[in-house]
N, C-alpha and C positions, 0 to 999 in steps of 0.2 A: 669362747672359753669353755673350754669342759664341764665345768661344775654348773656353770650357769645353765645352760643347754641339758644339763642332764637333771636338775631341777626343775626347768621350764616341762621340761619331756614328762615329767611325772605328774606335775600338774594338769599337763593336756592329760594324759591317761587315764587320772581321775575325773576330770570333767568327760573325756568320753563312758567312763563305763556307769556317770549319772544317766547321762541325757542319751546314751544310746545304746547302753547294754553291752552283757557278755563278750556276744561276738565281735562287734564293733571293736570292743576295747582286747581281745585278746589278736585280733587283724596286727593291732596298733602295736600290741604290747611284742609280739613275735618278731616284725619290723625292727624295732629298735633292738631284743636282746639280739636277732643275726647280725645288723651293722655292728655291734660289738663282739661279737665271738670273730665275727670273719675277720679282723682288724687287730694284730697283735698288739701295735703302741696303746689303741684306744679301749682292749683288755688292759693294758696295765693305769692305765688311769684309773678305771673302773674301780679295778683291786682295790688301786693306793686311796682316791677317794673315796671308798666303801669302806676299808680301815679306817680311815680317821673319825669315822661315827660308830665307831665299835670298840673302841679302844680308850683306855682311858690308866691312865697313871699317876702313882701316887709319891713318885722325886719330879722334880720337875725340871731337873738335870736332864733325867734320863727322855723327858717330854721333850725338852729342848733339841737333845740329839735324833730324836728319832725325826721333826720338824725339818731341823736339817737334812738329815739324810733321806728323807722322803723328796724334799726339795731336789735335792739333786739328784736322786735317779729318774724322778719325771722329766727332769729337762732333759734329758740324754735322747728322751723318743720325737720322733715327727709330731709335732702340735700340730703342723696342717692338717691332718686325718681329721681332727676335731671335728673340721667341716661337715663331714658327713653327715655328723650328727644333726644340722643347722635344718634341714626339710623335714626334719621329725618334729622340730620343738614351735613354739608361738612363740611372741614376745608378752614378757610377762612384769611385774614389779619384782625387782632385786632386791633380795634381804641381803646389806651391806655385814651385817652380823652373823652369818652364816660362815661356817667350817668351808664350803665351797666355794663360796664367791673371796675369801681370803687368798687362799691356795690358787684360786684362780687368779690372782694380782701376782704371788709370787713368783708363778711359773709363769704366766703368758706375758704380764704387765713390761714389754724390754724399758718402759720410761719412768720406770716407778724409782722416785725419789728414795734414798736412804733414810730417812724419818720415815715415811711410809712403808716402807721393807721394816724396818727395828719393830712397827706398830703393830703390825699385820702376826711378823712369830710373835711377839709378845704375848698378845690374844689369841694366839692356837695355842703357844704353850701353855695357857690357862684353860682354856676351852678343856683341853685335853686331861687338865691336871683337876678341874671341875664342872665335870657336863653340866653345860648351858642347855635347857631345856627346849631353846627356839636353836640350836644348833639340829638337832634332831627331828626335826618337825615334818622333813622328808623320809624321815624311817617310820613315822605313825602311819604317814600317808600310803605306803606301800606294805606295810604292816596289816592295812588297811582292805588294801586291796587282795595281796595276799588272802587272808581269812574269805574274802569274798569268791574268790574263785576256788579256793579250798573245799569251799562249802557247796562248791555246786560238782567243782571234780568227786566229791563223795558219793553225790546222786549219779555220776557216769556208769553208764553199763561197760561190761567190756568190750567192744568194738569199738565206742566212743574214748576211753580211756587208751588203748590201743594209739589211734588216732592223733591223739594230745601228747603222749611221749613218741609217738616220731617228728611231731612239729619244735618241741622242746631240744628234742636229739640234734636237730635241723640238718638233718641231712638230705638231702636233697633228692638225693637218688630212689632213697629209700620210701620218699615222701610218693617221688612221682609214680612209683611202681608200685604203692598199695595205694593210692588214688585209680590208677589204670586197673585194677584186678575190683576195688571195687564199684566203680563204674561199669566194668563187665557183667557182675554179678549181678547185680541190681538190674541190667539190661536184658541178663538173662531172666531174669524173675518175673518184668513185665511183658515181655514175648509172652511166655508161655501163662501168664493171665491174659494176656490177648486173646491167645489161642482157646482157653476155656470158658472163656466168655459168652453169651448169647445175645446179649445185651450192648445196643450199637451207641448207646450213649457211652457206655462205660469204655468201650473200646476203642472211640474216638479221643478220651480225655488219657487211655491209656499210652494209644499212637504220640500225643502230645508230649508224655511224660519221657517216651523212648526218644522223640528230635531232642528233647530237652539234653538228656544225656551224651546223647549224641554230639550235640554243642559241645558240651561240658568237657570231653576228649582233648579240644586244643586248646582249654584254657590253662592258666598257671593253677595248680593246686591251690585253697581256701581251705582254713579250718571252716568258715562259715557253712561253705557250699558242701564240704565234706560230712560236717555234722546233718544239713540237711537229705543228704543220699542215704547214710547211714537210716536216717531216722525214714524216709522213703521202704527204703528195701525191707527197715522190721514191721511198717504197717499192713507189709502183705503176708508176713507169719499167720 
């Protein structure tokens, strides 16, 4: 189910960027924004459950309509797609009182009882007409994380910043071919330290550095590996 898995996802994201940092967590976090951009039905979940924590009204008519009507344009899309999402997330504890995991009974649940359908809008219509504080506890959390990368995107130079909105853009093409131009650079840069070098220590740890690149040619593009070439090619400025 959608909401659930994409809750689960946010909490692994946080526990990755505790326990293993920036890169690790932005590897993770890239991952999962391209399964959803690349994926029209699982864009429109995204939207409709990223509205329902942003939104909030004050008739409770018009809370009730919009419930409905949010209900049924999600059913119209392929819920199998969801799946994808399923290798990004862990298993985690379900907050039964969550905007998500409702919405998630209404749309995927085909066996959910009519007492349990009446309960479920009931409690989004309210939800909606008075934000529940544990409804949102996924917006702190990414709220969270946001500021956190925010704060380090500040300190990016620009090559590095550069870098971070073609991964954002997620285009691919564009990724691979300033991945390939900067791997050239950088390959040029260490030759020609090779070449001026006199020093057979340095030039062996140099030769190193060029197979390394040289590897790095048939690999899938990394923001990880990218930020560290980047950061490669300015220590010989």
């Amino acid at each position: 189910m959608f909401g659930t898995l994409k809750n689960n996802i946010l909490s692994k994201l946080e526990k990755t960027y505790n326990d293993s940092g920036e890169n690790a967590f932005k590897e993770e976090f890239y991952q999962y924004i391209k399964v959803i951009k690349e994926n029209k039905d699982l864009k429109e979940f995204y939207t409709v459950y990223d509205l329902f924590n942003q939104v909030s009204f004050d008739d409770a008519d018009i809370a009730k309509e919009f419930v409905e009507e949010s209900i049924s344009y999600l059913k119209q899309f392929d819920k199998s797609d969801v799946k994808k999402l399923e290798s990004l997330a862990e298993s985690s504890d379900i907050n039964n009182n969550s905007i998500e995991f409702k919405l998630d009974q209404l749309i995927f649940n085909e066996s959910i009882g009519l007492k349990d359908k009446a309960t479920y809008k009931i409690e989004l219509i309210k939800q909606l007409t008075k934000k529940d504080s544990k409804s949102s506890d996924y917006k702190e959390v990414f709220t969270t994380l946001h500021k956190k990368i925010n704060d380090k995107v500040a300190q990016l130079n620009p090559e590095q910043t550069k870098a971070l909105d073609l991964f954002i853009e997620n285009d691919n093409q564009k990724i691979t071919n300033y991945y390939s131009n900067l791997i050239n650079e950088t390959h040029s840069v260490v030759e020609n330290k090779i070449l001026e070098s006199e020093d057979m220590g340095v030039i062996k740890k140099l030769i190193e550095v060029k197979k390394r690149l040289d590897d790095l040619k048939n690999e899938t593009p990394k923001i990880s590996e990218i930020e560290k070439i980047i950061t490669l090619k300015e220590s010989f400025n």
